[in-house]
C-alpha positions in Angstrom: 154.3 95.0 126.2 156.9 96.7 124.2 154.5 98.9 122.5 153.8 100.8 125.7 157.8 101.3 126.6 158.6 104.7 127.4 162.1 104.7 125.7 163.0 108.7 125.4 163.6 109.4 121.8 159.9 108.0 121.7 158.5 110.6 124.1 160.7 112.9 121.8 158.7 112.1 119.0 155.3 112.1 120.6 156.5 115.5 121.8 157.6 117.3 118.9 154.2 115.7 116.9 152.3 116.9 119.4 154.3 120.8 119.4 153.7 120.5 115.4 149.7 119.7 116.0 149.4 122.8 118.4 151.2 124.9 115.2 149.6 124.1 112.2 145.9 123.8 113.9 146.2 127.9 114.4 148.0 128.5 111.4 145.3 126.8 109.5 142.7 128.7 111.3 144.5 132.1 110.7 144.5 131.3 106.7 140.8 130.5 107.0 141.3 126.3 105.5 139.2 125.2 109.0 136.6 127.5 111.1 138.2 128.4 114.4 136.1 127.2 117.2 136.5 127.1 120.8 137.2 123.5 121.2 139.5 123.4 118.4 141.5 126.4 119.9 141.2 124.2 123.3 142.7 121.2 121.3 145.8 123.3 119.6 146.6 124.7 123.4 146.3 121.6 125.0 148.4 120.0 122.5 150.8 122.5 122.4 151.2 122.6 126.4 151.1 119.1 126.4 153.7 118.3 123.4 156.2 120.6 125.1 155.9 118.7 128.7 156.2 115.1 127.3 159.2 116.1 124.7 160.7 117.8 127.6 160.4 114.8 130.3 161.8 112.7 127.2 164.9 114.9 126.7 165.5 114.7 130.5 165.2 111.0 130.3 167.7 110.4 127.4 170.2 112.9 129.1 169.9 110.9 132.4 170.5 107.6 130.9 173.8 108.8 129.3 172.2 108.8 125.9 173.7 112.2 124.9 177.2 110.9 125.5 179.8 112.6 128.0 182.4 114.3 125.9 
């Protein structure tokens, strides 16, 4: 199952996609291209909360396994 690793540069990625959901969703709502709506709020929050967490725990990951390189 090497689709469902959790290597750290890919929680990275699924972290910062996640960050740039919980942007664009208000920015688009604050130009008036989509209505703004409770759930979609809901859905840019949660994103956003939930980007930063997993981009975070992949940072720590990648750190702890030397990735960064000591020097």
């Amino acid at each position: 199952m090497k689709l469902l690793e959790k290597s750290p540069l890919r929680l990275m990625l699924i972290g910062f996609a996640l960050l740039l959901l919980g942007v664009l969703l208000p920015l688009l709502m604050v130009i008036r291209l989509i209505e703004s709506t409770f759930s979609l709020n809901f859905l840019a929050y949660i994103s956003s909360l939930s980007g930063l967490i997993i981009g975070f725990s992949g940072v720590v990951q990648y750190i702890r396994s030397g990735g960064a390189g000591r020097g």
